[in-house]
N, C-alpha and C positions, 0 to 999 in steps of 0.2 A: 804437417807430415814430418815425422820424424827420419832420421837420415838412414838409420831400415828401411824404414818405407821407398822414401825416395830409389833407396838402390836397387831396389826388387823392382819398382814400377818402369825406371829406365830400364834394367836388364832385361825385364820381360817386350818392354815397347823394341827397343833393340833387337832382338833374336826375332819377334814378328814381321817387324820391316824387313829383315835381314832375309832370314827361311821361312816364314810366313806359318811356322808352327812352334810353338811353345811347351812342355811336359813340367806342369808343377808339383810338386810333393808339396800338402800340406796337411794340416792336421785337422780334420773331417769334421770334429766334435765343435770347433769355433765357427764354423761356416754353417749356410742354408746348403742341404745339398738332399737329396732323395737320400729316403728311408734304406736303412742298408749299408752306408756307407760310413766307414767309421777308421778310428785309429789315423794311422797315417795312408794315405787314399794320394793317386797319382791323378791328375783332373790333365785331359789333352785337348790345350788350349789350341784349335787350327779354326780359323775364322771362314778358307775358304775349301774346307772340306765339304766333301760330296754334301752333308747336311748340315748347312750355315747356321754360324753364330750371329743372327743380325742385329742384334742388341747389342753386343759386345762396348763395355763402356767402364772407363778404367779413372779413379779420381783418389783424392789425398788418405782416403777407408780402404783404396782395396777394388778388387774388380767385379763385376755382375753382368749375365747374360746368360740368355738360353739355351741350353748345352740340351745337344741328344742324349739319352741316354734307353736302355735296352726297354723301359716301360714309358717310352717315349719323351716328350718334349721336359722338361724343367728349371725354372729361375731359379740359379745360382747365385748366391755373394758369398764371396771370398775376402774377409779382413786382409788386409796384409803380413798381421803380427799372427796369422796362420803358415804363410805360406814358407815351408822352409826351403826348396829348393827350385831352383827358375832354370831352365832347362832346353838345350836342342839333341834332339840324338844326329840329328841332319850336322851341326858345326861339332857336335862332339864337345861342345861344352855345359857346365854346370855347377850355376853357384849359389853356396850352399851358406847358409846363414846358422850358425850354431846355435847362436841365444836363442832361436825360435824351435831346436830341435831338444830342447834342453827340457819343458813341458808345455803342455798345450797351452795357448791363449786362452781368456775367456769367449763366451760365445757370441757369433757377432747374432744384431737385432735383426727380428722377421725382417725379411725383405719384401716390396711388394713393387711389380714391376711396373716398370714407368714408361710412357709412352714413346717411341720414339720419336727422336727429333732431327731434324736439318740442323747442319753445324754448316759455320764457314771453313773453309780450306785455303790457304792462301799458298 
C-alpha cells in the first residue's frame, strides 16, 4: 500500500470509530458502483444506518461492501487511488488529497462479492 493509501484508509477507519459516519468524494469512473453514477460521486460511508452495510471491508486496494442505494442493494469497490476526499460533516473535518483530484485513476477490476467471514477481535 502506498503511503496514499495508507493515509485515506487510517483517516477513513479514524472518523468511523470516531462518528461512526464517513462522506467520500471519489471519482465514480474507477470504482464498481451502479449504473448512473459518474464524475466525481459523494459515496456516504455509515455502517450503522437505518440500512446496514454488513459487508463493509477495507484492505491495502481500497474498500468494498453493500451500499443501499435508491434501485436498491449494490456491491461496491472503491480503489483507494479514487478516493479524493475522506470526510465527517458530524467532526467538520475533511481531507483532501490533491494528486488524486488532479485526474481520474484507472478503473478498478469487476468486483464479485465475497462471503462473509468471522474475524477475531481482540
Amino acid at each position: 500500500m502506498n503511503q496514499a493509501a495508507t493515509f485515506k484508509a487510517k483517516a477513513m477507519t479514524a472518523l468511523l470509530i470516531e462518528h461512526g459516519r464517513v462522506m467520500v468524494r471519489l471519482h465514480a469512473e474507477a470504482c464498481v458502483l451502479p449504473e448512473g453514477l459518474t464524475g466525481e460521486t459523494v459515496l456516504d460511508v455509515w455502517p450503522m444506518a437505518p440500512v446496514k452495510i454488513p459487508d463493509l471491508d477495507m484492505d491495502d486496494d481500497g474498500f468494498r461492501g453493500t451500499f443501499s442505494f435508491p434501485g436498491g442493494p449494490f456491491f461496491v469497490r472503491v480503489p483507494w487511488s479514487a478516493v479524493i476526499t475522506v470526510g465527517s460533516e458530524v467532526a467538520g473535518l475533511y481531507l483532501y488529497d490533491a494528486k488524486a483530484s488532479a485526474e481520474p485513476p484507472t478503473p478498478a477490476p469487476e468486483a464479485t462479492p465475497s462471503r462473509p467471514a468471522l474475524r477475531v477481535v481482540k
